[in-house]
ROFIZA-175450 format. One record per residue (C-alpha): x, y, z; residue in one letter. Coordinates in steps of 0.02 Angstrom, whole numbers, plus 50000, padded with zeros to 5 digits. Layout:
! residues N
XYZA ...
***
This chain:
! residues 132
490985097748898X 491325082548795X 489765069148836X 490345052248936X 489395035248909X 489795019649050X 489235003048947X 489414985449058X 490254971248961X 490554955448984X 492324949048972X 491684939548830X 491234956248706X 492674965348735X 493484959448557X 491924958548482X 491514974948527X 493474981548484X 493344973848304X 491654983048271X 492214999448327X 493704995448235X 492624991448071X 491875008148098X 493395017348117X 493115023548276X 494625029148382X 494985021048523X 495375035648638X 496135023948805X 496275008448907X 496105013249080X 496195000149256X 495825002649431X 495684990849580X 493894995349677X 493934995449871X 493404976749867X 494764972249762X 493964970249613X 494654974949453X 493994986949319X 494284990049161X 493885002349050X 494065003548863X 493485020348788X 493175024848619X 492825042048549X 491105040248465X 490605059448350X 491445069248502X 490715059548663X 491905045248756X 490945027448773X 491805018348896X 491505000148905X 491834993049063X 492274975149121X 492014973049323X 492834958949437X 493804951449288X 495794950549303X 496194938149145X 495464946549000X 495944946248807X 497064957248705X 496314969048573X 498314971948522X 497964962048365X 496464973548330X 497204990448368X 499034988148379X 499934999348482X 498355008648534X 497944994648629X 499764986648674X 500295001448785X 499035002948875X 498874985848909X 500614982448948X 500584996549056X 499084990549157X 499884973449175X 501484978649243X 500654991149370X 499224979149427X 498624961849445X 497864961549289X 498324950849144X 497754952948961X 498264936548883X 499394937148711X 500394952448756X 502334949048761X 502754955348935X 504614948348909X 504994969548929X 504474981649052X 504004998049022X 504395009449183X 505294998149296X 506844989049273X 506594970849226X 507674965849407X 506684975049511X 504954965049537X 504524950049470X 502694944049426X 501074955249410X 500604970449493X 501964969849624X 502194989949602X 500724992649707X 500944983049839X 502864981449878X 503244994050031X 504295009449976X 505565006450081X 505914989949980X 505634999249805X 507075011849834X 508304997049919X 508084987649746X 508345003449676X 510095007249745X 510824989949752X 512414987549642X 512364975449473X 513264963049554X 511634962349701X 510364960749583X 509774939449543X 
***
C-alpha cells in the first residue's frame, strides 16, 4: 500500500511549495477539489515523494493561484477542470475554452453542480438557432 501524507497550507505556499517540489523534480501526481458539507472548498495538490503521495491541502479558500506556469499542463488540466466543475477559481488560467461542456451551455463558475438535471438535458437538446 503506497503511504499517504495530508500537509495544511496556506493559500499563500501553494507556489512556493510547487516551485520547490518542482526544483526537486518531484512529480506532481494530481490536483484534486471537493466542496465539504459546510461549503467550504478544498484543495488538494499531491505530489509523489520516493513512492508515498503528500498531499497539500488548502481549506475554505476558493481564489487561489495557478502553478500552470510551474508545471504546465500537469497543473492546467486539472485546474481548468476544477474550475469549470466548481466554484473555484485559480487565477491566470485562460478559461476562454471548456473542457467537458459546451461553451453555450452554462455560463460562470461551477454551475455544473448546481443547475437541476432537468435544465442540463433541455440545454442539451435545444437547436443552434435556441442557444444566446
Amino acid at each position: 500500500m503506497q503511504e499517504y501524507k495530508k500537509i495544511m497550507i496556506s493559500k499563500d505556499e501553494i507556489v512556493p511549495t510547487a516551485k520547490e517540489m518542482r526544483s526537486k523534480n518531484v512529480h506532481l501526481a494530481m490536483i484534486h477539489a471537493f466542496i465539504d458539507k459546510t461549503g467550504k472548498a478544498n484543495v488538494s495538490y499531491e505530489y509523489e515523494i520516493g513512492g508515498a503521495i503528500h498531499s497539500y491541502t488548502v481549506e475554505g479558500e476558493n481564489v487561489l493561484p495557478s502553478i500552470t506556469d510551474i508545471y504546465d499542463l500537469g497543473a492546467e488540466w486539472a485546474e481548468r477542470e476544477i474550475m469549470e466543475l466548481m466554484d473555484i477559481t485559480f487565477e491566470g488560467v485562460d478559461t476562454s475554452k471548456r473542457l467537458f461542456m459546451p461553451d453555450s451551455m452554462l455560463s460562470g463558475q461551477g454551475h455544473i453542480l448546481v443547475t437541476p438535471m432537468d435544465e442540463l438535458i433541455e440545454e442539451t437538446h435545444k437547436k443552434p438557432e435556441e442557444l444566446s
